[in-house]
PAPA-217986 format. One line per field, with one value per residue (C-alpha): residue in three letters; x, y, z; residue number from 1. Coordinates in steps of 0.1 Angstrom, whole numbers, plus 5000, padded with zeros to 4 digits. Layout:
<rs>
residuo = ALA  ...;
east = X  ...;
north = Y  ...;
up = Z  ...;
num = NUM  ...;
</rs>
This chain:
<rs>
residuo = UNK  UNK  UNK  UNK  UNK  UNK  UNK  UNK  UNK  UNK  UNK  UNK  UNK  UNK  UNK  UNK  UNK  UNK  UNK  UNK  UNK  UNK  UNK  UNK  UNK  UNK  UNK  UNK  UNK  UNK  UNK  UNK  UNK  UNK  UNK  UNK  UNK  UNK  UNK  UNK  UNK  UNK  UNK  UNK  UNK  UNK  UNK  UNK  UNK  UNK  UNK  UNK  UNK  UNK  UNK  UNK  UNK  UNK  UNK  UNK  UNK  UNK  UNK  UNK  UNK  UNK  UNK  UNK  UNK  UNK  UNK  UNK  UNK  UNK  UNK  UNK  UNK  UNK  UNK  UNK  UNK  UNK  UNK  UNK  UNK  UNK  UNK  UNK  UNK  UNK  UNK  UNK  UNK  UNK  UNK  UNK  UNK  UNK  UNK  UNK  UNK  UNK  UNK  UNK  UNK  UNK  UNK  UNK  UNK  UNK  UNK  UNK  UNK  UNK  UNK  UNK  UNK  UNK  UNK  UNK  UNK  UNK  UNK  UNK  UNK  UNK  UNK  UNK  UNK  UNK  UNK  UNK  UNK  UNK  UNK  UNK  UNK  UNK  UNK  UNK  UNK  UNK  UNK  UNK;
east = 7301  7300  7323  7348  7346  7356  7385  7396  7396  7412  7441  7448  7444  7470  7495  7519  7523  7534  7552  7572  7597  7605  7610  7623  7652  7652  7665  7706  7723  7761  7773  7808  7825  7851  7850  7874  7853  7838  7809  7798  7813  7792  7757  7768  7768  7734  7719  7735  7731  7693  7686  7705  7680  7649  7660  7679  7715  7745  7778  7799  7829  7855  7879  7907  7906  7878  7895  7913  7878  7890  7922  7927  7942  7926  7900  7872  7855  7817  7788  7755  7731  7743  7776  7794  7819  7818  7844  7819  7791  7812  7824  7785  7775  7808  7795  7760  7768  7773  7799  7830  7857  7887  7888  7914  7931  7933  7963  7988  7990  7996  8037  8031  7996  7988  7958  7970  7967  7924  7900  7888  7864  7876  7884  7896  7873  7878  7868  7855  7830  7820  7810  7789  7770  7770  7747  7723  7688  7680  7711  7706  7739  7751  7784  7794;
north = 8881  8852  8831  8860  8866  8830  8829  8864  8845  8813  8830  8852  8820  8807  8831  8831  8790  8801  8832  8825  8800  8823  8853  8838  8815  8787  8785  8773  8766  8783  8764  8777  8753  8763  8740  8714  8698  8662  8660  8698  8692  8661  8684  8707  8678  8662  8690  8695  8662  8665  8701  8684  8650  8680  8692  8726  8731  8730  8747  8741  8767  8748  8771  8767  8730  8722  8722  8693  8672  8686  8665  8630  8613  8627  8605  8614  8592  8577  8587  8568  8560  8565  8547  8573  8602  8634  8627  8602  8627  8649  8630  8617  8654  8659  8626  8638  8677  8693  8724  8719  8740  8757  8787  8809  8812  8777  8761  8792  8789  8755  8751  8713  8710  8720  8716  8682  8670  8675  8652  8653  8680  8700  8732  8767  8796  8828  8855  8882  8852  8842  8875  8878  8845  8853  8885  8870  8868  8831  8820  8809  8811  8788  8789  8761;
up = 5845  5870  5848  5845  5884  5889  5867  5881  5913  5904  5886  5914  5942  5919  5911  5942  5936  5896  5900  5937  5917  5894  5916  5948  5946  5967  6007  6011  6038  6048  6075  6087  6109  6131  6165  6162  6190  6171  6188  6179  6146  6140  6153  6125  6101  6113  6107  6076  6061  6076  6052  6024  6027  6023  5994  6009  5990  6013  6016  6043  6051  6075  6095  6127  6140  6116  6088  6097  6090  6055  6053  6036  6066  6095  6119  6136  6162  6152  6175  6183  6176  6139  6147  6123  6124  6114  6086  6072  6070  6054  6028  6024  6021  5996  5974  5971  5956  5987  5982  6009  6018  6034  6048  6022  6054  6067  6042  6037  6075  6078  6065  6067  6046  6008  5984  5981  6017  6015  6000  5966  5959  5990  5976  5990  5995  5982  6010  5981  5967  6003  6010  5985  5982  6019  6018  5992  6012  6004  6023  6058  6075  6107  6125  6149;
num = 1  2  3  4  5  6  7  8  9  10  11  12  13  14  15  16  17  18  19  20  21  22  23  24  25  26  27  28  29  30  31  32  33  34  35  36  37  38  39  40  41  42  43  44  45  46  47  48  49  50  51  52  53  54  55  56  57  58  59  60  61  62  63  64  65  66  67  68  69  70  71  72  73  74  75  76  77  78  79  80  81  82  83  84  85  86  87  88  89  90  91  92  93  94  95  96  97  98  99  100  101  102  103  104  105  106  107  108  109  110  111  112  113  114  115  116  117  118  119  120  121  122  123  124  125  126  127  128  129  130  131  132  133  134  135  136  137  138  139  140  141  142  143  144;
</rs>
């Protein structure tokens, strides 16, 4: 009975570690960019890049004057103590499986830019998908 008791016991110390993978997906991280400010765009991005180096999936949604970090010949200026831009964490986010996009709103309103004008792997959201990856409850969502 004793043995029994502690196996009881062991299995149920146990059984949140086994069964919370399977049931609970992991955290992510929405950030929605908006400012076209560089020094709030590049907090957005350090803290970004900072989930992204502990393991948490990122998206990034850029909007408005943000969008333009999207664009294959725009600058941004570098910040210490890092000495880079937001552009360059970006693109590090981009080359390491980070999800980046346009707002579905940001190119048909832009006469002068297409699909062609953003980086490679930059695509365009769709609001309908956004929505709903939005509302899932292991998203955390951040606007900057």
């Amino acid at each position: 009975m004793k043995l029994f008791l502690i196996l009881s016991l062991a299995v149920l110390a146990f059984a949140p570690l086994t069964f919370a993978s399977d049931n609970h997906p992991q955290d992510e991280l929405f950030v929605v960019l908006t400012s076209g400010d560089a020094e709030t765009q590049m907090m957005a991005l350090v803290l970004a890049t900072q989930s992204f180096n502990q393991d948490v999936p990122v998206r990034i949604l850029l909007c408005s004057e943000a969008g333009d970090l999207a664009l294959k010949n725009a600058e941004s200026p570098a910040f210490k103590p890092a000495d880079r831009s937001p552009k360059q964490l970006l693109m590090n986010l981009m080359n390491n499986g980070a999800t980046v996009e346009v707002c579905g709103i940001y190119l048909p309103n832009r006469e002068h830019l297409s699909a062609a004008d953003l980086l490679e792997g930059v695509g365009t959201a769709r609001p309908p998908e956004v929505a709903a990856y939005m509302k899932q409850p292991h998203v955390r969502y951040f606007s900057f």
